[in-house]
DRENMAR-185072 format. One record per residue: residue number from 1; residue in three letters; chain; x, y, z of N, C-alpha, C, O, CB in turn. Coordinates in pm, 1 decimal, m for minus. Atoms other than C-alpha are relative to their C-alpha. Glycine has a CB too. Layout:
N
+-----+-----+----+----------+----------+----------+----------+----------+----------+----------+----------+----------+----------+----------+----------+----------+----------+----------+
:   i :  aa : ch :       nX :       nY :       nZ :      caX :      caY :      caZ :       cX :       cY :       cZ :       oX :       oY :       oZ :      cbX :      cbY :      cbZ :
+-----+-----+----+----------+----------+----------+----------+----------+----------+----------+----------+----------+----------+----------+----------+----------+----------+----------+
: NUM : ala :  A :        X :        Y :        Z :        X :        Y :        Z :        X :        Y :        Z :        X :        Y :        Z :        X :        Y :        Z :
...
+-----+-----+----+----------+----------+----------+----------+----------+----------+----------+----------+----------+----------+----------+----------+----------+----------+----------+
This chain:
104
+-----+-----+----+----------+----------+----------+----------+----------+----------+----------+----------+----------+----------+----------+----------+----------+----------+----------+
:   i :  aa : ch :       nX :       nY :       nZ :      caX :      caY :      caZ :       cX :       cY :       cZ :       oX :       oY :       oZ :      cbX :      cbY :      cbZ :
+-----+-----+----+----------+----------+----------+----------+----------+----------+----------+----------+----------+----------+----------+----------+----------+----------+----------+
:   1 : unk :  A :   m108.2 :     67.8 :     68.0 :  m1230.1 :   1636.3 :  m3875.6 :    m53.7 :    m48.3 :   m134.2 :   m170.4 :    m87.3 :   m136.9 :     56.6 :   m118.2 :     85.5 :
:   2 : unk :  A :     37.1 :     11.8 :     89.9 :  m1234.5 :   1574.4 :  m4232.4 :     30.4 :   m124.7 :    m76.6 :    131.9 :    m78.2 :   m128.3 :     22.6 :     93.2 :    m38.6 :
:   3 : unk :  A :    m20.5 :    100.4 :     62.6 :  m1188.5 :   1255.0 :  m4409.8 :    197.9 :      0.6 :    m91.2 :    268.2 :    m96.6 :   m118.8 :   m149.1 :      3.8 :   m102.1 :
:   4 : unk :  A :   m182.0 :    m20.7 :     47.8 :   m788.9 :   1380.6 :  m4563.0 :     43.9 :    m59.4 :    161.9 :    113.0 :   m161.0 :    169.8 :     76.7 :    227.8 :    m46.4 :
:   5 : unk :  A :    m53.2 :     10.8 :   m133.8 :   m727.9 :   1366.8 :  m4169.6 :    m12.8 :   m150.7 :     71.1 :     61.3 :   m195.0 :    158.8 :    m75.9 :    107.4 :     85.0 :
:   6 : unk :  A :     26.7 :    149.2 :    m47.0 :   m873.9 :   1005.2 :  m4109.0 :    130.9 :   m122.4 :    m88.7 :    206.6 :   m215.5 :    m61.2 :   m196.7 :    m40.7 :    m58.2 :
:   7 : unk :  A :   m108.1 :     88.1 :     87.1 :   m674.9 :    869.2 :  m4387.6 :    140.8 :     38.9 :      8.0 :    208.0 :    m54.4 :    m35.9 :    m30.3 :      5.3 :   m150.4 :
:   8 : unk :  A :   m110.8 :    m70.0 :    m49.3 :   m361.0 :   1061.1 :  m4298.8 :     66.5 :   m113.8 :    112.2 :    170.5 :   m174.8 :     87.1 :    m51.5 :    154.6 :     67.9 :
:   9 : unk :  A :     45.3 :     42.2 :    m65.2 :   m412.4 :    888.7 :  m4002.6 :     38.3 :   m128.4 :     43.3 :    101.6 :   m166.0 :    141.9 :    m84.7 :     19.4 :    m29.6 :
:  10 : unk :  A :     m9.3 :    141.2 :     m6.5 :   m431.1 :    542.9 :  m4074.3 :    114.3 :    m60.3 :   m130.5 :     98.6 :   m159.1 :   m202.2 :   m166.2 :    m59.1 :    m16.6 :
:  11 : unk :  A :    m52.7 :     35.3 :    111.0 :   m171.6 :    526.2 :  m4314.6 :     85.9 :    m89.6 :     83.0 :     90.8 :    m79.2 :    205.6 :     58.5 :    109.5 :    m98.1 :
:  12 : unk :  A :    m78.2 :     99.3 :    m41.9 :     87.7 :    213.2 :  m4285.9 :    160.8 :     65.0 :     65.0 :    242.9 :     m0.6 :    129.1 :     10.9 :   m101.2 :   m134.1 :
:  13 : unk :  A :    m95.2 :    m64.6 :    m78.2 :    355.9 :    506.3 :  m4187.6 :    m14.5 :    m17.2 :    141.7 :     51.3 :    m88.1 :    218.0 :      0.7 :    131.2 :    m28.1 :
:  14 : unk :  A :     38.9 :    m67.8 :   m111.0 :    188.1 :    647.1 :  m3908.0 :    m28.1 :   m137.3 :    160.9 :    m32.3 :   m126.3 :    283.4 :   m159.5 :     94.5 :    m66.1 :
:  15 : unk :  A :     33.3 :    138.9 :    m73.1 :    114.2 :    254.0 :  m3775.6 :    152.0 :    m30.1 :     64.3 :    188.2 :    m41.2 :    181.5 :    m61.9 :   m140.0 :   m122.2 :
:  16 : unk :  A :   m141.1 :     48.5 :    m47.8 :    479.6 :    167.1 :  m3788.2 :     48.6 :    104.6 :     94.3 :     93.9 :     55.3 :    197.6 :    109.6 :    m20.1 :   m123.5 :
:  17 : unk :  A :    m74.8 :    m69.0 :   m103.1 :    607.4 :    484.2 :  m3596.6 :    m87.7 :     m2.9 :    131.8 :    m37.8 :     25.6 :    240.6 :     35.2 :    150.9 :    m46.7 :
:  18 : unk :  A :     74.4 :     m8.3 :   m121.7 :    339.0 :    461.0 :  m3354.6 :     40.9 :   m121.4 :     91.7 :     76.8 :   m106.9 :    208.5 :   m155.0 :      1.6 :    m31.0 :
:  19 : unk :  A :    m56.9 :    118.5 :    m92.9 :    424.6 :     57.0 :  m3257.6 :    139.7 :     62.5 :     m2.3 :    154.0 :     95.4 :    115.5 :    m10.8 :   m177.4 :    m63.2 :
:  20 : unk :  A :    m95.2 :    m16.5 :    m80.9 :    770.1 :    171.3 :  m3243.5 :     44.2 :     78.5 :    144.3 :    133.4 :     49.4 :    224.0 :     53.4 :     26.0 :    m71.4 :
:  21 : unk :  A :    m17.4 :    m68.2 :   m107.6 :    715.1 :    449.7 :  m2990.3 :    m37.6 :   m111.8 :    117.5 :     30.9 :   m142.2 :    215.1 :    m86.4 :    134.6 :     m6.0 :
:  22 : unk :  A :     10.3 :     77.4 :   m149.2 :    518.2 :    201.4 :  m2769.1 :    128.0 :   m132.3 :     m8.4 :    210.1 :   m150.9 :     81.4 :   m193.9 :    m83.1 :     23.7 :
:  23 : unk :  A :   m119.2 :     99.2 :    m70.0 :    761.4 :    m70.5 :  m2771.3 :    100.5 :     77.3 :     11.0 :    186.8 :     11.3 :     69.0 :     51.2 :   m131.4 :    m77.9 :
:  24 : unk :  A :   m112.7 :    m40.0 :    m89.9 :   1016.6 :    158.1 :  m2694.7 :    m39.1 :     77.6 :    137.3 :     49.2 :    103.8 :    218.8 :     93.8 :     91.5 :    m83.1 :
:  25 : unk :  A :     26.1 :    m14.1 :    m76.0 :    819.5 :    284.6 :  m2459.4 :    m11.9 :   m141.7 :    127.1 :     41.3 :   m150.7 :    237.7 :    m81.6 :     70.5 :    m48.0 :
:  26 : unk :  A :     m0.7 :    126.2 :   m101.7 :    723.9 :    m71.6 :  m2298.0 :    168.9 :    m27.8 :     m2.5 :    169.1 :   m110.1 :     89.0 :   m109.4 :   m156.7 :    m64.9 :
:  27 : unk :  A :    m94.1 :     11.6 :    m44.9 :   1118.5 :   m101.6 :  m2292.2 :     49.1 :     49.4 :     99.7 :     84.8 :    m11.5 :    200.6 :     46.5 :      8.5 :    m59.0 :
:  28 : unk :  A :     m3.7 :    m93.3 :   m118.1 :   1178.8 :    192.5 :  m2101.2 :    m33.9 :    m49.3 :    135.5 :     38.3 :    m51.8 :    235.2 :    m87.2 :    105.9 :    m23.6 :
:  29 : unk :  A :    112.1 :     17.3 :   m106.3 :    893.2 :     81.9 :  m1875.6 :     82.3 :   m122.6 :     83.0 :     99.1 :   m114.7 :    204.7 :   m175.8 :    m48.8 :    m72.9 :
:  30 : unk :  A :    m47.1 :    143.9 :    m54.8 :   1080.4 :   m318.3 :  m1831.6 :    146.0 :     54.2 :     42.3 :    184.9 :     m6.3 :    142.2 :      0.6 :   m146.1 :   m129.0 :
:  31 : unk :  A :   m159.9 :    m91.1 :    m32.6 :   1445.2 :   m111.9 :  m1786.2 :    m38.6 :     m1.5 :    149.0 :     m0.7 :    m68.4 :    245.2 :     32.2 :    198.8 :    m81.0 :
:  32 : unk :  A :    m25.1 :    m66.2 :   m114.4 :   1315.2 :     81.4 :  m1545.2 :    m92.4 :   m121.8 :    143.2 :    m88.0 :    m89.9 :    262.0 :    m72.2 :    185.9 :    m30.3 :
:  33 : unk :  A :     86.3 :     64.3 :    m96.2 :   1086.4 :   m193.8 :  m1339.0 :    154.9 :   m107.1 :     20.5 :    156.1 :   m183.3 :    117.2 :   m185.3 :    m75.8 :    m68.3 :
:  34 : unk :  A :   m170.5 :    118.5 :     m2.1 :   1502.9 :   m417.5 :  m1387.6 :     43.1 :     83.4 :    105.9 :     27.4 :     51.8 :    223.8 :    147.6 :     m7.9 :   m168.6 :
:  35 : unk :  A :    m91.6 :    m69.7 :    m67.2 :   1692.7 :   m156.5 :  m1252.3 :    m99.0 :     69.8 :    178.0 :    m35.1 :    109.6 :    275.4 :     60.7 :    135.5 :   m135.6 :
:  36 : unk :  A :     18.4 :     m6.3 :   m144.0 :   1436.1 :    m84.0 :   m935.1 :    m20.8 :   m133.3 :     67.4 :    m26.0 :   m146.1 :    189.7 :   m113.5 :     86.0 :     30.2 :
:  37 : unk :  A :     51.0 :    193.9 :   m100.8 :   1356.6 :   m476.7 :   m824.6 :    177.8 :    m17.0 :    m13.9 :    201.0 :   m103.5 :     70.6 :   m150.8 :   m201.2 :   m141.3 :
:  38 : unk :  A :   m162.9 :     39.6 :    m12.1 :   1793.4 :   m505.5 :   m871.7 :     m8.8 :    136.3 :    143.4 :    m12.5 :     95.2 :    259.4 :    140.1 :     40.5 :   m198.0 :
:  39 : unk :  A :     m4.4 :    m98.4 :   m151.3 :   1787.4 :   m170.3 :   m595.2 :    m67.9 :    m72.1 :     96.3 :      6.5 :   m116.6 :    183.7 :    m79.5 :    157.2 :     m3.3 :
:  40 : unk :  A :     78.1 :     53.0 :   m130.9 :   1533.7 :   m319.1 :   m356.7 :      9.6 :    m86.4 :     42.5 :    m63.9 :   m103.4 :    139.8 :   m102.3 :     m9.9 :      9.0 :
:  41 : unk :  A :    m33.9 :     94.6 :    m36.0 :   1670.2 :   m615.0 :   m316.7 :     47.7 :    m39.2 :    118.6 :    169.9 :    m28.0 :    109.0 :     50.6 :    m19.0 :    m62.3 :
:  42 : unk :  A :    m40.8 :     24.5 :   m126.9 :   1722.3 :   m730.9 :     69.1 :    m16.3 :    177.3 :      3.5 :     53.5 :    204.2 :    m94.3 :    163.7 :    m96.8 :     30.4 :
:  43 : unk :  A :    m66.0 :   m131.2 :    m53.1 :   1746.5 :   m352.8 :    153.0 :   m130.8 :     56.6 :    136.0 :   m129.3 :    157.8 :    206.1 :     21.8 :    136.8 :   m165.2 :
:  44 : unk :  A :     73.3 :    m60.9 :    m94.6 :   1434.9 :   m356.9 :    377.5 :     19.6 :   m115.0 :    118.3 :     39.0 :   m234.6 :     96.6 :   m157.7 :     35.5 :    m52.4 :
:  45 : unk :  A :     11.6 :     69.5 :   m148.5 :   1434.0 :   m481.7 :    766.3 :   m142.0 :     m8.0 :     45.7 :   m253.8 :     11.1 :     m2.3 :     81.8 :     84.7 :    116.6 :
:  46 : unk :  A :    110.8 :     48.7 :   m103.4 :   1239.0 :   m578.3 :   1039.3 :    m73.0 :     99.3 :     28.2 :   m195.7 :     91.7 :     21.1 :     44.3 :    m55.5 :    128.3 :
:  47 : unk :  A :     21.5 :   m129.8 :    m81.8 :   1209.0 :   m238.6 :   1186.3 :    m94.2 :     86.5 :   m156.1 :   m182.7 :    169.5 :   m135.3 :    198.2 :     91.4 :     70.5 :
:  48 : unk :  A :     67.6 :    m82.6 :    103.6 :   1089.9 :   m111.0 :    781.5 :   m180.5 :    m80.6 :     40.8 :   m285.8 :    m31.7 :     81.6 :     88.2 :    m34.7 :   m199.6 :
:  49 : unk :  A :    110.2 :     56.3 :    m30.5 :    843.0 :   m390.5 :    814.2 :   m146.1 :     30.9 :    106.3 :   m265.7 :     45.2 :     81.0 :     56.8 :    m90.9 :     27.6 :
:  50 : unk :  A :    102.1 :    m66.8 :    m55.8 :    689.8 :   m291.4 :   1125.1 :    m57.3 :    136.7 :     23.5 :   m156.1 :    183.6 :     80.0 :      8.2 :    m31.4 :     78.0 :
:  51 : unk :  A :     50.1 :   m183.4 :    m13.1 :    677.6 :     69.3 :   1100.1 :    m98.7 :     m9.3 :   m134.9 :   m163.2 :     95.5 :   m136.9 :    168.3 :    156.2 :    m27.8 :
:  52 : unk :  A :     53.7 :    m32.5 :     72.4 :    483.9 :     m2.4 :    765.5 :   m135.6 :   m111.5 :     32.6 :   m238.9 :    m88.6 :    m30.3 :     83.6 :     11.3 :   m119.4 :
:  53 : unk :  A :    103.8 :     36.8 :    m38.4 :    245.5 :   m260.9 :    926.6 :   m112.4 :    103.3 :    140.2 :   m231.9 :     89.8 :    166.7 :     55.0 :   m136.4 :     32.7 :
:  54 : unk :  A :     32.2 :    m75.6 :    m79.3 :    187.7 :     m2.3 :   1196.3 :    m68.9 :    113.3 :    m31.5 :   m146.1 :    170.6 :     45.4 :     85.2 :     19.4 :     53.1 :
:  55 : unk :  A :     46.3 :   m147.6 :     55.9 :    104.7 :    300.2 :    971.1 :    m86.9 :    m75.2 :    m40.8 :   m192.9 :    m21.2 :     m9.4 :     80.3 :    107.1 :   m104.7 :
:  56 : unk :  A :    142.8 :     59.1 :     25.8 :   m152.4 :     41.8 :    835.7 :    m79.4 :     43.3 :     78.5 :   m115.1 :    160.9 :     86.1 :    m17.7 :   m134.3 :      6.2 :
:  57 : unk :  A :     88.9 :     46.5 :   m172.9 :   m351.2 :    m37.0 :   1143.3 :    m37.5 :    153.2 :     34.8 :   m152.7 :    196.3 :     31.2 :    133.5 :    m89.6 :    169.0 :
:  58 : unk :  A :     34.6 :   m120.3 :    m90.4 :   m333.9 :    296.3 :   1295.2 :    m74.3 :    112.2 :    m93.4 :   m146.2 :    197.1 :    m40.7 :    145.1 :     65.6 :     72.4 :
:  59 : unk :  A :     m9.0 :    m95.1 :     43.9 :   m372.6 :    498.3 :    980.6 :   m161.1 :    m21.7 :    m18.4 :   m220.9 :     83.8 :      2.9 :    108.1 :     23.5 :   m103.1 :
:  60 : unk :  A :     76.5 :     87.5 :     13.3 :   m701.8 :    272.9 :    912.6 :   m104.8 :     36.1 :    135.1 :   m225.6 :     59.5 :    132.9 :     79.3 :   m137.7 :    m11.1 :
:  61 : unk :  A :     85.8 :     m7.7 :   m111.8 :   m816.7 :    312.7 :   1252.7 :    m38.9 :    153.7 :     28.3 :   m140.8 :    177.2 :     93.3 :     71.2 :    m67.6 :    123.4 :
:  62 : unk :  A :    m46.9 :    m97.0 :    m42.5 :   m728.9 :    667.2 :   1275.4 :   m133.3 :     72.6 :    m93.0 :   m196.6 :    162.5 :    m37.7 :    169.3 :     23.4 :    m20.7 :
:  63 : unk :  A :    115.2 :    m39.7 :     71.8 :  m1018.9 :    733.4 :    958.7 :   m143.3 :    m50.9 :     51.1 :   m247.2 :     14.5 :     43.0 :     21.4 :    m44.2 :   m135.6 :
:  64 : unk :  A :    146.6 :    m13.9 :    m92.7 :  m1292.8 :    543.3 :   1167.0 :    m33.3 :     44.5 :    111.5 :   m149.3 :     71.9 :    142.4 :    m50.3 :    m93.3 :     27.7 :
:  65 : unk :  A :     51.7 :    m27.0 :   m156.5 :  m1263.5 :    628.6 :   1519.0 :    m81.5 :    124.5 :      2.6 :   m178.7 :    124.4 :     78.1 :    127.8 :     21.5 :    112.1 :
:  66 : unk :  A :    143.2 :   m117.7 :    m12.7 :  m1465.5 :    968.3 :   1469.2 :   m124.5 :    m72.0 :    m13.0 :   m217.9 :    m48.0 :     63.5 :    m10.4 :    125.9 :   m131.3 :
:  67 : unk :  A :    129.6 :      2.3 :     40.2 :  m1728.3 :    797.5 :   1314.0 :    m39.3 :   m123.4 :     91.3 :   m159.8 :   m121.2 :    116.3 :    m22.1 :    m12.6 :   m164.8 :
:  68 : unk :  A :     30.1 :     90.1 :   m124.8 :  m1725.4 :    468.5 :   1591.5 :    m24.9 :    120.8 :     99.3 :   m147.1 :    120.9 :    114.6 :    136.5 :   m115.9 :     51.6 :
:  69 : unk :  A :      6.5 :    m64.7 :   m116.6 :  m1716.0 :    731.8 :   1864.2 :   m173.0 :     82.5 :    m26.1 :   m252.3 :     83.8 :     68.0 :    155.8 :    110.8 :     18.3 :
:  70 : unk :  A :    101.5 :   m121.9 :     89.4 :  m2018.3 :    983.2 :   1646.7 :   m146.7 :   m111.1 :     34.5 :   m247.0 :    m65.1 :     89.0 :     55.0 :     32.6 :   m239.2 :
:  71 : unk :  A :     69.8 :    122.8 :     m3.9 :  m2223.8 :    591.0 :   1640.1 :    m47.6 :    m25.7 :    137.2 :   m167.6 :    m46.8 :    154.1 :     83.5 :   m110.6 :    m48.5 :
:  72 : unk :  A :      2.2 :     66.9 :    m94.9 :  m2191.8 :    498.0 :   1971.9 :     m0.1 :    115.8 :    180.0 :    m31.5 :     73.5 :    291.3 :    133.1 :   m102.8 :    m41.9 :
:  73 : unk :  A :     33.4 :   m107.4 :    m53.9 :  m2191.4 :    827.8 :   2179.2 :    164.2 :     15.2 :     54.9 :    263.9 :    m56.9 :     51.8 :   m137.4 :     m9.4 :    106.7 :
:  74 : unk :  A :   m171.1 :    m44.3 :    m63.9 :  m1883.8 :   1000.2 :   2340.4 :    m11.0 :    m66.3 :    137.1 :    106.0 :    m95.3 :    161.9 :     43.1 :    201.7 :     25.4 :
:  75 : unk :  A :      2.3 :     70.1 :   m112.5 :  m1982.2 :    817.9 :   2707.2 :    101.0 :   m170.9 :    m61.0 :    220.3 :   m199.2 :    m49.7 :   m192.8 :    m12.9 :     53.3 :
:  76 : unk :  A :      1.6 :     75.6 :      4.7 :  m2003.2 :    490.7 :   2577.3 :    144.6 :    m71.6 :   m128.3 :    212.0 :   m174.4 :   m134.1 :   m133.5 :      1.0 :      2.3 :
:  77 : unk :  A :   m173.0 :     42.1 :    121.5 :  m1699.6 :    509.5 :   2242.1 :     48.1 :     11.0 :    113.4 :     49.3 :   m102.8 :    160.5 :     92.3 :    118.4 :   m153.2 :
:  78 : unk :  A :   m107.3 :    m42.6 :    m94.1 :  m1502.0 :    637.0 :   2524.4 :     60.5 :   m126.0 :     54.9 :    167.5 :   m183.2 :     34.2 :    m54.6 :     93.5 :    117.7 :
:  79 : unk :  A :    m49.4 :    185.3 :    m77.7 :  m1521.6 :    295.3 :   2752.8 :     44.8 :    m72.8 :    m80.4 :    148.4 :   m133.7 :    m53.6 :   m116.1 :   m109.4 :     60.3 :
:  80 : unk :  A :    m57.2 :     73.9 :     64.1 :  m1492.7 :    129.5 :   2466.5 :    119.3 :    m31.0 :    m96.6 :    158.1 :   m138.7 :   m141.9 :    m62.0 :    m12.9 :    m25.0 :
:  81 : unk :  A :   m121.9 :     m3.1 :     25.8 :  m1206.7 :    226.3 :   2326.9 :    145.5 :    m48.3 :     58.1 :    244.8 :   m110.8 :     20.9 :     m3.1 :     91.1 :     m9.1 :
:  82 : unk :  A :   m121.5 :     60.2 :   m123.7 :  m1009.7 :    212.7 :   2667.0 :    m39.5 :   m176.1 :     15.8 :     42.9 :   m266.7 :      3.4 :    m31.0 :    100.7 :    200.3 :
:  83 : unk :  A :    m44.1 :    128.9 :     m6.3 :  m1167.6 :   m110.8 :   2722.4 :     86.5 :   m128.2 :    m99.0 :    163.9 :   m213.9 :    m56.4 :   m100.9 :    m32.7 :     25.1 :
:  84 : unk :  A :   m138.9 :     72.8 :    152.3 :   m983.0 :   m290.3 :   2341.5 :    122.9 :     99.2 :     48.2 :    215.3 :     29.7 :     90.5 :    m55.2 :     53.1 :   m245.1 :
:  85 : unk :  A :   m137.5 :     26.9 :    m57.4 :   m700.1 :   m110.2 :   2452.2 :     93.4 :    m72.0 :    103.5 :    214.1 :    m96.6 :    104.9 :     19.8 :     75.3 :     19.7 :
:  86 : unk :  A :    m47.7 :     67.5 :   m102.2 :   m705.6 :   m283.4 :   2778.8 :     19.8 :   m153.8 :    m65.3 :    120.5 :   m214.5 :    m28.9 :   m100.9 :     14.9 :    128.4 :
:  87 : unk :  A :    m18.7 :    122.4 :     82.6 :   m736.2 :   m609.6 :   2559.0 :    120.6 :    m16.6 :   m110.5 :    206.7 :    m93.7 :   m152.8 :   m125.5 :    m14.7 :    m71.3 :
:  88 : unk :  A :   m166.1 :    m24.4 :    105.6 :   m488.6 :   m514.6 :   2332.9 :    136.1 :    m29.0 :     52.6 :    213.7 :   m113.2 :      7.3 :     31.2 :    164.1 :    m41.0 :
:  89 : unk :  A :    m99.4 :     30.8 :    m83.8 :   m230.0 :   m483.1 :   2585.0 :     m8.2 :   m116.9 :     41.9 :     74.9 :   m200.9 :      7.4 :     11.2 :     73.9 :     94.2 :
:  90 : unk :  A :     m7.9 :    154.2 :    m48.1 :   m327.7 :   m782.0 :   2754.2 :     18.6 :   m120.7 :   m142.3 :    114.8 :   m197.5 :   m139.4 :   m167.4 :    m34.0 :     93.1 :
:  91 : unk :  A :    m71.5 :    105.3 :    122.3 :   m278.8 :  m1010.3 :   2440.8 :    112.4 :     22.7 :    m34.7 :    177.6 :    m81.3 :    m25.0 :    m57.6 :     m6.5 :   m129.3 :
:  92 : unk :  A :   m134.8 :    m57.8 :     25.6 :     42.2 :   m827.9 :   2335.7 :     56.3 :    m95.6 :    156.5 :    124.1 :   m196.7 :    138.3 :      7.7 :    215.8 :     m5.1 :
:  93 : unk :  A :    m93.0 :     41.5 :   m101.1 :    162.2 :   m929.1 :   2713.6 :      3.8 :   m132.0 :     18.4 :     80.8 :   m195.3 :     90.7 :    m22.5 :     55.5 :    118.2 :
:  94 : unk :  A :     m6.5 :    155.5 :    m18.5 :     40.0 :  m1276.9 :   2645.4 :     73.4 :    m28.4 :    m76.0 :    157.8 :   m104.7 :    m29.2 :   m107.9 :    m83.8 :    m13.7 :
:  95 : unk :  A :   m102.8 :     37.0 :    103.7 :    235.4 :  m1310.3 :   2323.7 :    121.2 :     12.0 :      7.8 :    192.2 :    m55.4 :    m66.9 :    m12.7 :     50.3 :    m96.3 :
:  96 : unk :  A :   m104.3 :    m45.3 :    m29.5 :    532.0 :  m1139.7 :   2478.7 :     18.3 :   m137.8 :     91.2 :    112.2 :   m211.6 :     61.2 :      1.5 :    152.6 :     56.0 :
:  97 : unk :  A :    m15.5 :     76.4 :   m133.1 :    505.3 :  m1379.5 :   2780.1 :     26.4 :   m148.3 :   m102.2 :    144.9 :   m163.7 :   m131.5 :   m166.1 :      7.2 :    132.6 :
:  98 : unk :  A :    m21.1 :    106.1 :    111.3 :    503.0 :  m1689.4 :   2538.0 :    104.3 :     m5.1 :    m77.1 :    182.1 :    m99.0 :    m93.8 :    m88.7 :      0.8 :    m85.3 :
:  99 : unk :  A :   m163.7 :     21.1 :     65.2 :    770.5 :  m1616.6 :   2351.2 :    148.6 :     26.9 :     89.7 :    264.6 :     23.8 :     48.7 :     13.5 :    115.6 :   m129.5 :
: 100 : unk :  A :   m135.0 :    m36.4 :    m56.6 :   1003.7 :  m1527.8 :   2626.3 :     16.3 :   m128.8 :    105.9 :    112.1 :   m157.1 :    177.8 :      3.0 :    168.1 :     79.7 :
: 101 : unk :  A :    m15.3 :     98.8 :    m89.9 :    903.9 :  m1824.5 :   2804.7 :     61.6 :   m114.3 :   m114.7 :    158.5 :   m176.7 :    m71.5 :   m150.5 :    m36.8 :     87.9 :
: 102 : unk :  A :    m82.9 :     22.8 :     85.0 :    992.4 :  m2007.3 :   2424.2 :    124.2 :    m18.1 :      5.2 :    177.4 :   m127.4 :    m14.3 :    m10.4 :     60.8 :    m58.9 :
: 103 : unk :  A :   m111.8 :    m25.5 :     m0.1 :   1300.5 :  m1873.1 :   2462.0 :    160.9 :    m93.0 :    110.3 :    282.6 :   m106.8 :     98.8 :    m39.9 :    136.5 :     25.0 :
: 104 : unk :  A :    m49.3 :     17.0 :   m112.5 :   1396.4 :  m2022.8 :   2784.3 :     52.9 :   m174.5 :      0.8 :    106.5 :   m222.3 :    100.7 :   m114.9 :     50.2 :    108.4 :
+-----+-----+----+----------+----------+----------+----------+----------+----------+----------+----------+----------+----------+----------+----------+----------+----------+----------+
């Protein structure tokens, strides 16, 4: 690049059309962030909620369990898997049991 091209460049034109593109660009950008937070408004449930705390957890768990099981041998991941599931359930049935007794 040659020095015509630097000064070309930096001329007080090329400044002004450039801030205008970005602020009409950052307009665009605040439009479009208005018009999706006005859509999303109330439109998610209980049921969105837990299906997206669920794909957490599982999706999360779903990238270590090879490498817990690979660690710990296929005998011994094995038990231990079933056994936190057996814990799992059992807390779930305590929390269930608690709130239905709550209820009462």
């Amino acid at each position: 690049m040659d020095a015509t091209h630097v000064v070309e460049a930096n001329t007080p034109q090329s400044h002004s059309s450039s801030r205008a593109s970005i602020e009409d660009s950052h307009r665009n950008f605040n439009e479009l962030l208005s018009k999706e937070s006005s859509k999303s408004k109330h439109q998610s449930n209980c049921f969105d909620a837990f299906n997206s705390t669920v794909k957490t957890f599982a999706g999360a768990g779903t990238f270590a369990l090879h490498w817990s099981i690979r660690q710990a041998g296929l005998l011994a991941g094995s038990l231990g898997i079933f056994i936190l599931a057996i814990l799992g359930f059992y807390c779930f049935f305590l929390y269930v049991m608690k709130y239905l007794v709550h209820l009462e």
